[in-house]
C-alpha positions, 0 to 999 in steps of 0.5 A: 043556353048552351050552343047546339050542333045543327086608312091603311092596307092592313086594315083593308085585309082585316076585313076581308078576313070578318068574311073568312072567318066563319069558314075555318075559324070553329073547326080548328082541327084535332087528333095531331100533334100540337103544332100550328106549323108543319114542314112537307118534303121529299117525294122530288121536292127540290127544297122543303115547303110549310104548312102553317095554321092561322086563325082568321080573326083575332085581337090585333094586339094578340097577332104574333109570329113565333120564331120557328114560323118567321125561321121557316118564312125566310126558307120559303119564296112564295106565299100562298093563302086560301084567297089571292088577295093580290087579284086586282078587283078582288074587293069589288067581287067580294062586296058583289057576292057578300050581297042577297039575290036582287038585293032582298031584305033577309028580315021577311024571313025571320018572325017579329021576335027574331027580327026585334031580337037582330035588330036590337043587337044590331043598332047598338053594336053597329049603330043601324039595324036590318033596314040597312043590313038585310040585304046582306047574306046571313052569314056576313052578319053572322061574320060582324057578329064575330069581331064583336065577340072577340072583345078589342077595339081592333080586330086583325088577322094572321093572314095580313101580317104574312101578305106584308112580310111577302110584298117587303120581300117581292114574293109571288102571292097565290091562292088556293081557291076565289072569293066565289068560292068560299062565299058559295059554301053557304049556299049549300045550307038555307037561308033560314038555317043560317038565320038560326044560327044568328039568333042563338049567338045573339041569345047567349052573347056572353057564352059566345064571348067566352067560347071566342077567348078559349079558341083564342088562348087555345090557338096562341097555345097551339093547342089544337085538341083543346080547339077540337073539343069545342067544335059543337059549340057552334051551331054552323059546325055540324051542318057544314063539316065536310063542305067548310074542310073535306071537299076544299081539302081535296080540291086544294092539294093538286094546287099545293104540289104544283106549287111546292114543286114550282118552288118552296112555298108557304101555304097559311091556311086556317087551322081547320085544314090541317088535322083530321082525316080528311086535313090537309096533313094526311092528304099530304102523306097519302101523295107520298110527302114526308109531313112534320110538325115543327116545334 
């Protein structure tokens, strides 16, 4: 079966990130220049800032920087993701939001194939099955689903690597939206929707697998037309194009020019936001900056 359209600190982080993933993860971004880092100047930037691309989950192991990535870093003062991770009761609004209305059990929405099949694939990957994990939002579950996909004893993410070099060096840390935000992006889309998406990963486990280890070679090769040819892959993507990219996009960019112009800064965003022609990198342009690729 084929997918259709329709401890430590770090560690902590990584977490965080098994929620993010799902948002930009699948819909990389095609038709630019394969490049994950671009430079954005002139238009009375003072000094340039950059535009960086990450993946949100990936194999530990697997999480390096590239030259031309820790060259621009030092150029830059402070750092700025798509969530403040520095916001002092960041994990309890996270854990709140990652919650079902009233705590209900999400498995009386399934059918007793649907709720077997989950159930099954639950315990043996997590040892326990709905009875605990149902009052959860589908799209956590589905965000679990994805450390299992990528096939590694630890999972990490980019952004927590950037987060520690920008503490090591005392820098500001900003973000473009709050955890509300992104979690309510789901909301658009129902309940029952999401569930479908659950049991199509689960009914091809070992095609969801292998989809996960081409995006990840595709990203550690910048390759991001490869990335953008596999979007329909993934059920979530054409249900939530333009809520996971455009409309953020656009709410993002009068964040970004204040703080490119407060000074210069490194916006680490998933790749999913730079390309098309609703990316960040048009936007960009359209407000009059000179955007490069950086190679």
């Amino acid at each position: 079966m084929k997918f259709q359209n329709g401890k430590n600190r770090g560690m902590k982080y990584s977490r965080i990130y098994l929620l993010a993933c799902l948002i930009s993860l699948v819909n990389l971004c095609g038709g630019q220049e394969s490049s994950l880092l671009w430079k954005v100047s002139e238009n009375g930037l003072a000094k340039p800032s950059y535009l960086f691309g990450t993946i949100h989950m990936i194999c530990q192991d697997q999480i390096r920087l590239a030259e031309k990535v820790e060259r621009a870093f030092a150029k830059c003062e402070q750092l700025t993701l798509e969530l403040d991770l520095d916001e002092a009761d960041f994990m309890s609004r996270m854990q709140q939001q990652s919650l079902n209305p009233n705590m209900v059990n999400i498995s009386g929405k399934m059918n007793e194939r649907e709720k077997s099949l989950v159930n099954a694939y639950f315990q043996e990957h997590y040892g326990t099955d709905l009875s605990q994990l149902g009052i959860l939002k589908p799209f956590v579950l589905i965000s679990m689903m994805y450390a299992k996909a990528i096939e590694c004893d630890t999972a990490g993410s980019i952004e927590s690597t950037l987060l520690k070099k920008a503490r090591s060096k005392g820098w500001e840390i900003h973000g473009l939206e709050k955890i509300e935000d992104q979690i309510s992006l789901f909301d658009s889309v129902s309940v029952e929707e999401q569930l479908s998406w659950m049991v199509k990963y689960i009914e091809d486990e070992q095609h969801f697998k292998a989809l996960m280890r081409q995006i990840t070679k595709a990203y550690l090769k910048e390759d991001l037309n490869q990335i953008a040819r596999m979007n329909d892959e993934f059920p979530e993507y054409a249900d939530m194009e333009e809520v996971m990219l455009g409309e953020r996009n656009r709410k993002w960019i009068d964040t970004i020019v204040k703080q490119a112009e407060k000074k210069p800064t490194f916006f680490a965003v998933g790749a999913a936001h730079l390309g098309s022609k609703s990316g960040l990198i048009k936007l960009l342009k359209q407000e009059g900056y000179q955007v490069e690729a950086v190679f």
